[in-house]
Biopython code that builds the backbone (N, CA, C, O; Angstrom):
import numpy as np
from Bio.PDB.StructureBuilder import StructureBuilder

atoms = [
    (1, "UNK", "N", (-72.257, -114.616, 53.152)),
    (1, "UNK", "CA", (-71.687, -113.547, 53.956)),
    (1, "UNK", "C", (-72.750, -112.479, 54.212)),
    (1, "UNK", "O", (-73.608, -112.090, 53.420)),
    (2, "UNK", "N", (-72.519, -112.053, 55.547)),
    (2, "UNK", "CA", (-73.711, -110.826, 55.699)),
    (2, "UNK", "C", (-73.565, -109.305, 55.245)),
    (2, "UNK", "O", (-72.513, -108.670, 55.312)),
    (3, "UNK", "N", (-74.963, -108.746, 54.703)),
    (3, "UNK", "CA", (-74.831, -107.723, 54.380)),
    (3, "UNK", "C", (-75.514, -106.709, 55.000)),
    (3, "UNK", "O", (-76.252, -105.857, 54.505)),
    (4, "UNK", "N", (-75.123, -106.929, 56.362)),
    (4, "UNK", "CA", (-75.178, -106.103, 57.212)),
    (4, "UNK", "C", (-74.700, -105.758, 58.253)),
    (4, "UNK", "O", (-73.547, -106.147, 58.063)),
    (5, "UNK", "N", (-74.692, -105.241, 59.402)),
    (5, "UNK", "CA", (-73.710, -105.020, 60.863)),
    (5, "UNK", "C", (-72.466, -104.734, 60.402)),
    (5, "UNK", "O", (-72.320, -103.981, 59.439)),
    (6, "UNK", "N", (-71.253, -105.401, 61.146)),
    (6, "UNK", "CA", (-70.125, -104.576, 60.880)),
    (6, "UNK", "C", (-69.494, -106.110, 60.231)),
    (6, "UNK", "O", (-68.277, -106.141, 60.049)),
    (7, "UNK", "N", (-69.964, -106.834, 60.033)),
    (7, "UNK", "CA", (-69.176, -107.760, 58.779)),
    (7, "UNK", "C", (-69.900, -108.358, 57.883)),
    (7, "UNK", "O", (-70.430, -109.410, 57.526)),
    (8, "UNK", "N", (-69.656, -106.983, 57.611)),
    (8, "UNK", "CA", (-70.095, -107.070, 55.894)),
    (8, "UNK", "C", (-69.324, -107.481, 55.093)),
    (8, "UNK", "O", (-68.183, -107.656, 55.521)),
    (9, "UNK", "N", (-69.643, -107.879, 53.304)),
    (9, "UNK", "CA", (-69.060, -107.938, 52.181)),
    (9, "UNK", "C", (-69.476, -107.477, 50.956)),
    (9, "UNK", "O", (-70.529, -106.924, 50.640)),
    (10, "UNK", "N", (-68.576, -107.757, 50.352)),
    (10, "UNK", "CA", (-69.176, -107.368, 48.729)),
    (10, "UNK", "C", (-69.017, -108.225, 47.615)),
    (10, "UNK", "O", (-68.728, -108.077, 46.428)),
    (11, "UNK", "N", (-69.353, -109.364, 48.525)),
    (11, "UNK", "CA", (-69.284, -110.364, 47.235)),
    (11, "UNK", "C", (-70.705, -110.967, 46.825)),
    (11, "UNK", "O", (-71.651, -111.239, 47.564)),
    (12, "UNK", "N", (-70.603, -111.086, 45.581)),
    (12, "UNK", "CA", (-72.437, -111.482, 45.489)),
    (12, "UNK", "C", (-72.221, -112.913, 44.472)),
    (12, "UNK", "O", (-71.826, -112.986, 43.308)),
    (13, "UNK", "N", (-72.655, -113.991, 45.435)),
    (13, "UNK", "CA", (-71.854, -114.977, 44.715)),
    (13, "UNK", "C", (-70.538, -115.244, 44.518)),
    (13, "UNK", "O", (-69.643, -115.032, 45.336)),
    (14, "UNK", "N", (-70.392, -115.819, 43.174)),
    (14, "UNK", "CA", (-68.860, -115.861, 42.578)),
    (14, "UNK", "C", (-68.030, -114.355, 42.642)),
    (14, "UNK", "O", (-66.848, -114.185, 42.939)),
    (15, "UNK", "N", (-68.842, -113.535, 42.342)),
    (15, "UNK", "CA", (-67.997, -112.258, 41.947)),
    (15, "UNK", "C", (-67.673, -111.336, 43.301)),
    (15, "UNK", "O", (-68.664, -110.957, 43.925)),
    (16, "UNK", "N", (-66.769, -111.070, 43.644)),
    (16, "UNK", "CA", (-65.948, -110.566, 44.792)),
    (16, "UNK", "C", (-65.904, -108.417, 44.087)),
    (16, "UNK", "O", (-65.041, -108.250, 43.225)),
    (17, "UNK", "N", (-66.480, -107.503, 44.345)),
    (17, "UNK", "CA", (-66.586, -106.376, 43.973)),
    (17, "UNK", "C", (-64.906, -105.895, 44.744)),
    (17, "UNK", "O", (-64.245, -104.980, 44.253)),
    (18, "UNK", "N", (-64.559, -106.470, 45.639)),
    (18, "UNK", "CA", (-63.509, -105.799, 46.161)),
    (18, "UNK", "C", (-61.744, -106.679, 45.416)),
    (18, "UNK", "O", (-60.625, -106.364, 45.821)),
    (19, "UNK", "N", (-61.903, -107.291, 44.788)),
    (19, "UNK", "CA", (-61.053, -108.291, 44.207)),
    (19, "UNK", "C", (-60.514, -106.947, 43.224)),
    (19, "UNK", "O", (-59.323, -107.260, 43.242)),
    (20, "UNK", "N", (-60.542, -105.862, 42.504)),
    (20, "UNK", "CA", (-60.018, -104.981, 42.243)),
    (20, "UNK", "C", (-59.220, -104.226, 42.777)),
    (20, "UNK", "O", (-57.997, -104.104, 42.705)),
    (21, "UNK", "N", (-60.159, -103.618, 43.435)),
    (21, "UNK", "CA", (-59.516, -102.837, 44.894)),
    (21, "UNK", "C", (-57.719, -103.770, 45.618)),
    (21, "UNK", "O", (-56.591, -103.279, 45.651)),
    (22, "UNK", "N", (-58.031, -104.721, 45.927)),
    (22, "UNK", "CA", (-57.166, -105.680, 46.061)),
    (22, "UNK", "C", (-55.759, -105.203, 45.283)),
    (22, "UNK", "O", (-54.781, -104.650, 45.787)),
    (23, "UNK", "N", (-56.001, -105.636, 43.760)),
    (23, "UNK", "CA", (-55.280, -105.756, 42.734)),
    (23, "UNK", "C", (-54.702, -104.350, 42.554)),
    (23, "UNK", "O", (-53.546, -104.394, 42.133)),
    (24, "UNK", "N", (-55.117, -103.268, 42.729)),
    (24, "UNK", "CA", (-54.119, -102.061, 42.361)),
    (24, "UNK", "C", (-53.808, -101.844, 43.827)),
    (24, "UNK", "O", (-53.170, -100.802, 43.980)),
    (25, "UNK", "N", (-54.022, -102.412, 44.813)),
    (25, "UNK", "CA", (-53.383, -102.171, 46.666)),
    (25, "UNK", "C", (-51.844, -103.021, 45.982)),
    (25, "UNK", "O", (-50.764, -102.440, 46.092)),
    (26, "UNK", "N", (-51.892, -103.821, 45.589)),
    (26, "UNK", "CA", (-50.962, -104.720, 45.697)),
    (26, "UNK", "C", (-50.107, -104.298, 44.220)),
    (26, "UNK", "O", (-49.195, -105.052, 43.882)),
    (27, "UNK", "N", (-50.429, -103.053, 43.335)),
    (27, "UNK", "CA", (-49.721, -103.361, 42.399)),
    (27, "UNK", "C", (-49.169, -101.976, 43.222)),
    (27, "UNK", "O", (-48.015, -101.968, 43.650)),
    (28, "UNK", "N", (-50.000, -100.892, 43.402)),
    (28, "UNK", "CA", (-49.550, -99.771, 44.559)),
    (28, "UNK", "C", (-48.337, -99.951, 45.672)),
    (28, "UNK", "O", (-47.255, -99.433, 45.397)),
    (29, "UNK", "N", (-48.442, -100.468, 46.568)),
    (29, "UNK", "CA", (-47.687, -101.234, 47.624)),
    (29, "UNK", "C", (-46.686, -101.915, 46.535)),
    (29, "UNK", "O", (-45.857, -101.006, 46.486)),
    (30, "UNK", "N", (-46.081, -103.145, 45.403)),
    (30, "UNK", "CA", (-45.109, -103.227, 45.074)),
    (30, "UNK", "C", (-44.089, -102.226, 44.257)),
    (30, "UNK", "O", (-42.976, -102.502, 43.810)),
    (31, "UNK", "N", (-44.802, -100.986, 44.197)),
    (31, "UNK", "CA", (-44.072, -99.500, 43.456)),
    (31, "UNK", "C", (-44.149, -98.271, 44.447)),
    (31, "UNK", "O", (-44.159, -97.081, 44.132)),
    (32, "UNK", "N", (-44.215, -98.975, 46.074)),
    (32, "UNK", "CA", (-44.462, -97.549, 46.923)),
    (32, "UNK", "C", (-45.157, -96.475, 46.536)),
    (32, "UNK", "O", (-44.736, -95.331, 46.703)),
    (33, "UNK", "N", (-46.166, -96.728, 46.041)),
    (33, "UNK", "CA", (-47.188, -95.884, 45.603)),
    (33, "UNK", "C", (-48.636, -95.572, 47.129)),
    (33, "UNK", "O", (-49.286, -96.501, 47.607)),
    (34, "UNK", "N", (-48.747, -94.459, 47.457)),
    (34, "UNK", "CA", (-49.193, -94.453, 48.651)),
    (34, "UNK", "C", (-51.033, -95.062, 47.774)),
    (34, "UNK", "O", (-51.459, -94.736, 46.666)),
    (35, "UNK", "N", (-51.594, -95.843, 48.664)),
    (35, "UNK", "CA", (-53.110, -96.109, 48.345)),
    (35, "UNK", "C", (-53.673, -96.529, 48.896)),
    (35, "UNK", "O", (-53.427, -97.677, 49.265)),
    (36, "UNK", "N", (-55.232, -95.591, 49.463)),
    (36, "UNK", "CA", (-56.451, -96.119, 50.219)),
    (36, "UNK", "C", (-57.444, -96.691, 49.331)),
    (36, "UNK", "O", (-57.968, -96.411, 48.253)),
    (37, "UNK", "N", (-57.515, -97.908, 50.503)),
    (37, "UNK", "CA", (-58.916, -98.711, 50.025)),
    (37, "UNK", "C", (-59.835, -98.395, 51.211)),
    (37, "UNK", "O", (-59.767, -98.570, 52.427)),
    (38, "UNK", "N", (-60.747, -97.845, 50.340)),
    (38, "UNK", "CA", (-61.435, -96.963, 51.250)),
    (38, "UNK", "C", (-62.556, -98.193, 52.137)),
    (38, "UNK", "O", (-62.971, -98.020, 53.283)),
    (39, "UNK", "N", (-62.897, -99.505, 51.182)),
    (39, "UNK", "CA", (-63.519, -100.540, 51.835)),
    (39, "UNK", "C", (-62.708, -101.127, 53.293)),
    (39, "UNK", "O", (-63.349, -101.656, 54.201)),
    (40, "UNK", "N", (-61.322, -100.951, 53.339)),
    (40, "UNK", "CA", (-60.662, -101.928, 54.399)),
    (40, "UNK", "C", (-60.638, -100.674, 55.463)),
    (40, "UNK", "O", (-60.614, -101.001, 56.650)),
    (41, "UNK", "N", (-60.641, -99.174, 55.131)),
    (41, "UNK", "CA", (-60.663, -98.389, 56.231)),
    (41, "UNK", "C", (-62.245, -98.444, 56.526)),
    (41, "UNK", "O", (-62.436, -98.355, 57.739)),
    (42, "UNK", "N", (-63.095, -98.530, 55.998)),
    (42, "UNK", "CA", (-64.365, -98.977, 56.587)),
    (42, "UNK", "C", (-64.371, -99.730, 57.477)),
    (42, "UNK", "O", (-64.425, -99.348, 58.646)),
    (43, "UNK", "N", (-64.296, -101.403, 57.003)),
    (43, "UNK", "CA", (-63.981, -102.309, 57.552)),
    (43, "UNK", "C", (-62.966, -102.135, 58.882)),
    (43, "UNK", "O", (-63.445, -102.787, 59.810)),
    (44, "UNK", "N", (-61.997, -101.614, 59.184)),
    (44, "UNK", "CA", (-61.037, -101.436, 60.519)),
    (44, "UNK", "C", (-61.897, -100.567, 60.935)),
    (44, "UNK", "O", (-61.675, -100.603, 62.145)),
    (45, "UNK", "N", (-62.593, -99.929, 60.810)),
    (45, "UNK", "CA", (-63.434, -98.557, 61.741)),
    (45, "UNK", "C", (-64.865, -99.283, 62.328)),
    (45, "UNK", "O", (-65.666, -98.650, 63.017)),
    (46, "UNK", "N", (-65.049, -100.652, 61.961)),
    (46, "UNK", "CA", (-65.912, -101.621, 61.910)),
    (46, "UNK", "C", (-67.675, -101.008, 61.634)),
    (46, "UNK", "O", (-68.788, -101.262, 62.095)),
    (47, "UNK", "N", (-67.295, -100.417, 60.976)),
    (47, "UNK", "CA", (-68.818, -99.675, 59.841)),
    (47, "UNK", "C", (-69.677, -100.073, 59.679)),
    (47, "UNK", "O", (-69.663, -100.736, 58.641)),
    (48, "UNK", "N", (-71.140, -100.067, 60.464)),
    (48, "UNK", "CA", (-72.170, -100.972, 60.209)),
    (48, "UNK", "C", (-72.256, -100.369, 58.602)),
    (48, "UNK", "O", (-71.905, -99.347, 58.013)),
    (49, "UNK", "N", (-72.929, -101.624, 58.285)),
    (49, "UNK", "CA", (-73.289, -101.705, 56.735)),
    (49, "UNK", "C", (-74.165, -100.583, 56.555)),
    (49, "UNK", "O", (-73.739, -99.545, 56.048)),
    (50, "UNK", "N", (-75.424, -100.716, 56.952)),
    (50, "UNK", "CA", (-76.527, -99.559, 57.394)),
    (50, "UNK", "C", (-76.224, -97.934, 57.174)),
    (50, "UNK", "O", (-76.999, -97.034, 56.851)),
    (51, "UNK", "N", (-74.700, -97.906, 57.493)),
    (51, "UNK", "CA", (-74.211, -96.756, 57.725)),
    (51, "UNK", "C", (-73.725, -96.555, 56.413)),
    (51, "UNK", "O", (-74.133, -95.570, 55.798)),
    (52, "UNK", "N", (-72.796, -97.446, 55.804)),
    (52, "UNK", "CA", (-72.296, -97.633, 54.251)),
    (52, "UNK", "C", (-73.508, -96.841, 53.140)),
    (52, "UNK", "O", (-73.401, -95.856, 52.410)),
    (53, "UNK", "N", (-74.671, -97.791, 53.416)),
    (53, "UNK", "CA", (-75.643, -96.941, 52.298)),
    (53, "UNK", "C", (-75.769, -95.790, 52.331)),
    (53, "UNK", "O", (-75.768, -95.172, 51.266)),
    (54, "UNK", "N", (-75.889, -95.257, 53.300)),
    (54, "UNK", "CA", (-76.104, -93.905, 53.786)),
    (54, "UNK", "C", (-74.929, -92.275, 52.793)),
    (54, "UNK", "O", (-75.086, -91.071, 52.592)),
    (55, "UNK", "N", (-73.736, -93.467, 52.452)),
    (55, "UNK", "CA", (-73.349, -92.442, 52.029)),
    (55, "UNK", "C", (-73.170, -92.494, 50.761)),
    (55, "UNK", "O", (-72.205, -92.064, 50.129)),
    (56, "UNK", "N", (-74.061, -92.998, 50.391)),
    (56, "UNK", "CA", (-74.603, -92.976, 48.332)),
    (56, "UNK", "C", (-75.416, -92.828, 48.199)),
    (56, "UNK", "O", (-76.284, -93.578, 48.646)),
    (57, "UNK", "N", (-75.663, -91.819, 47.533)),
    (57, "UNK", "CA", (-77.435, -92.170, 46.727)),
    (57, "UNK", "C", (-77.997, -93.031, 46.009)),
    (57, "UNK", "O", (-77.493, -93.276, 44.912)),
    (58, "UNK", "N", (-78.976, -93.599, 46.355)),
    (58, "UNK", "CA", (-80.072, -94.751, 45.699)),
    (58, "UNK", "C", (-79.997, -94.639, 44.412)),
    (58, "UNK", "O", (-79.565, -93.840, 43.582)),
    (59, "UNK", "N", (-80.648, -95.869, 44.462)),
    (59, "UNK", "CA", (-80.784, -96.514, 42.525)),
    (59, "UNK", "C", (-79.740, -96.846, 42.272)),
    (59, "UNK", "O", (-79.665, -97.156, 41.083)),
    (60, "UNK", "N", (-78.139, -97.032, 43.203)),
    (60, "UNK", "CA", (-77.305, -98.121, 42.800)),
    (60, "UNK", "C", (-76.140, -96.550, 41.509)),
    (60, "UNK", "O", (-75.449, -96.745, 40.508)),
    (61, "UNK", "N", (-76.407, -95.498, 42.100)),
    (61, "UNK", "CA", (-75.513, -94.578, 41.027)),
    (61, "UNK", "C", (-74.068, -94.557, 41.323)),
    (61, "UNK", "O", (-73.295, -94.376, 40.382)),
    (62, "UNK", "N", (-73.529, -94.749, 42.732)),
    (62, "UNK", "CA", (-72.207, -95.031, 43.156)),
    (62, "UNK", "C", (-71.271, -93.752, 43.485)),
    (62, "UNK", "O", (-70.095, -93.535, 43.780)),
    (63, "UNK", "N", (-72.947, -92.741, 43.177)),
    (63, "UNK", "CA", (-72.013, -91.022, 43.816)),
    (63, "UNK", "C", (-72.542, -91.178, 45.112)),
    (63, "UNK", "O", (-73.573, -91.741, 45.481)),
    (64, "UNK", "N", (-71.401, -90.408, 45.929)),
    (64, "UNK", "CA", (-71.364, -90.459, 47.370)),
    (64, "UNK", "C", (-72.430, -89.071, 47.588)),
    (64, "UNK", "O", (-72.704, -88.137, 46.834)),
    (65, "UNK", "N", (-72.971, -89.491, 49.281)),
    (65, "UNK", "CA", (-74.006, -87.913, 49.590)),
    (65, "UNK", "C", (-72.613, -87.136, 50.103)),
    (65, "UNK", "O", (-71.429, -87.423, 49.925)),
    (66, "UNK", "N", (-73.188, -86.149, 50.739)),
    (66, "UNK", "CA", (-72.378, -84.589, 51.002)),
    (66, "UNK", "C", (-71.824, -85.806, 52.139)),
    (66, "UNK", "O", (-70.605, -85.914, 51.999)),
    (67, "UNK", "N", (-72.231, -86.537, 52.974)),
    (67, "UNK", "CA", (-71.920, -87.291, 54.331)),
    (67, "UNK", "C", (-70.719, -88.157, 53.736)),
    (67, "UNK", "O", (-69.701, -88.251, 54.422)),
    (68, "UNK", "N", (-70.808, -89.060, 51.978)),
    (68, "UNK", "CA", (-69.947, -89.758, 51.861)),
    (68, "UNK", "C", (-68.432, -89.197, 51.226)),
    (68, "UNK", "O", (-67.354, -89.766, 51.052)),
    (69, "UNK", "N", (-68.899, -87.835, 50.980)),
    (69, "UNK", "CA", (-67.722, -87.367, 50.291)),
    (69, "UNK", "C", (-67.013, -86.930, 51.655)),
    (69, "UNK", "O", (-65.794, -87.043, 51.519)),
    (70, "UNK", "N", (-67.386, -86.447, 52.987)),
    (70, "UNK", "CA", (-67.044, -85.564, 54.082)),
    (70, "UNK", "C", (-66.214, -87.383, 55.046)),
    (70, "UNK", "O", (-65.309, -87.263, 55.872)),
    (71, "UNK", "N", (-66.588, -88.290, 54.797)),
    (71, "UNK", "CA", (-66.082, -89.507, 55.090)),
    (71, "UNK", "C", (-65.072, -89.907, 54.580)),
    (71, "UNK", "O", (-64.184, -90.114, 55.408)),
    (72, "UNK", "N", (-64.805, -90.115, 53.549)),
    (72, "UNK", "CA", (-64.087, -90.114, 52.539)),
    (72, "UNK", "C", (-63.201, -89.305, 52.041)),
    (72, "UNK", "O", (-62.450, -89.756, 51.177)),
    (73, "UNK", "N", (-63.072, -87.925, 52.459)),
    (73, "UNK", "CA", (-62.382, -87.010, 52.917)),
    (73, "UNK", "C", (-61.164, -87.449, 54.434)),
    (73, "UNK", "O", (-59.945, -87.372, 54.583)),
    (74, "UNK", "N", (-62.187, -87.854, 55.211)),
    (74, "UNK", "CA", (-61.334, -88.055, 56.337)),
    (74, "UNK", "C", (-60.841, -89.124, 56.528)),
    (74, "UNK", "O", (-60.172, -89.281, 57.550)),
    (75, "UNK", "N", (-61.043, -90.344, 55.471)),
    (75, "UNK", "CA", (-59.897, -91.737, 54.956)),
    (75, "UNK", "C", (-59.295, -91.013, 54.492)),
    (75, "UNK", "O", (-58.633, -90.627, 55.455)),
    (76, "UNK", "N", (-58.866, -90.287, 53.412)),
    (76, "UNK", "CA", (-58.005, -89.337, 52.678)),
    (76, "UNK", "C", (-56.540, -88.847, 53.421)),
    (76, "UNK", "O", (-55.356, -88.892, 53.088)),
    (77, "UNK", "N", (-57.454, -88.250, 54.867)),
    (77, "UNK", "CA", (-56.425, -87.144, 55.703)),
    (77, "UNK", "C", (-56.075, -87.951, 56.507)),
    (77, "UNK", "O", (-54.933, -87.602, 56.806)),
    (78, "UNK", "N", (-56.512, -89.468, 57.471)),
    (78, "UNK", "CA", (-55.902, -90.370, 58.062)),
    (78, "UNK", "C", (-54.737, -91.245, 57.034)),
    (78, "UNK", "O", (-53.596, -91.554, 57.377)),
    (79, "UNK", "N", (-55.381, -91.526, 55.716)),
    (79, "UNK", "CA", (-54.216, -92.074, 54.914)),
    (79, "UNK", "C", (-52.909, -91.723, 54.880)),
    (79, "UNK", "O", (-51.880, -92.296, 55.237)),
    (80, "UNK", "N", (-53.183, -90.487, 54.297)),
    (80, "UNK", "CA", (-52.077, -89.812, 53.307)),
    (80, "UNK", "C", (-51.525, -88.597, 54.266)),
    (80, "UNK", "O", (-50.381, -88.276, 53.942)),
    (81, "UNK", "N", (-52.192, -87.649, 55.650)),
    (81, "UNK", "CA", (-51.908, -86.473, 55.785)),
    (81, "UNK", "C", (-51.276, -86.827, 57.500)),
    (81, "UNK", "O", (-50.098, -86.673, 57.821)),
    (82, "UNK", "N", (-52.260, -87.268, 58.331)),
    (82, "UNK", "CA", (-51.755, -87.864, 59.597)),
    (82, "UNK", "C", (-50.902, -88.374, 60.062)),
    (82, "UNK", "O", (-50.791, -89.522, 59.632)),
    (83, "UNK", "N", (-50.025, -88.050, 60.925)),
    (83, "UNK", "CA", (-48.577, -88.543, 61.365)),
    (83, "UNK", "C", (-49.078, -89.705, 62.155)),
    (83, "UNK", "O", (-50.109, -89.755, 62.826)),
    (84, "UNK", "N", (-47.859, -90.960, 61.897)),
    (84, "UNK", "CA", (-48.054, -91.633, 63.129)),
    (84, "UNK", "C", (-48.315, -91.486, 64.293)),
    (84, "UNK", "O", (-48.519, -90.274, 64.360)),
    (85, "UNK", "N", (-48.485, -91.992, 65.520)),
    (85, "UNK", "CA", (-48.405, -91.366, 66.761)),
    (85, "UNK", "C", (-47.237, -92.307, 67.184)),
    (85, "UNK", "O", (-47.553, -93.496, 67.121)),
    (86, "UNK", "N", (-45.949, -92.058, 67.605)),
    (86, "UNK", "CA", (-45.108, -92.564, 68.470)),
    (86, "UNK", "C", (-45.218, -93.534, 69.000)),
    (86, "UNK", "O", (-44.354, -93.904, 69.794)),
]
sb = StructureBuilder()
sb.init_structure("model")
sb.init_model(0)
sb.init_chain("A")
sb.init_seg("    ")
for serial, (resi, resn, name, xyz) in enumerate(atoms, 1):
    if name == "N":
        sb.init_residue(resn, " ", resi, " ")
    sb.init_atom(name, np.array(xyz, "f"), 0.0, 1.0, " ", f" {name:<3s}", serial, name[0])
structure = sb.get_structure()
């Protein structure tokens, strides 16, 4: 699978990084528990990969920059705060 352009993944090999994510969507969703996966709103916004790094800092630390928290913010307010539109 490619790890780059807009279909990307996160599987490296056998091990699937998003197979978690998955697992509390689905334990969330069977207890109406509201929950973003912030990978599948990536993914629907079709997110070059390129762009993904951009909002972590290097060396693999998994904190977001000022850009990934301000992103991630606005999955937040489309999730949970935004009305349908009619």
């Amino acid at each position: 699978m490619p790890r780059q352009g807009v279909n990307w993944t996160l599987q490296l090999g056998a091990y699937d990084f998003l197979q978690p994510d998955r697992e509390i969507a689905a334990f969330a969703h069977g207890r109406h528990i509201p929950f973003l996966s912030l990978a599948d709103w990536l993914a629907a916004r079709k997110t070059d990969a390129n762009d993904i790094y951009g909002l972590y800092f290097c060396n693999g630390s998994g904190h977001f920059t000022g850009r990934g928290h301000r992103l991630c913010a606005e999955a937040m307010n489309d999730a949970f705060y935004t009305k349908p539109q009619p």
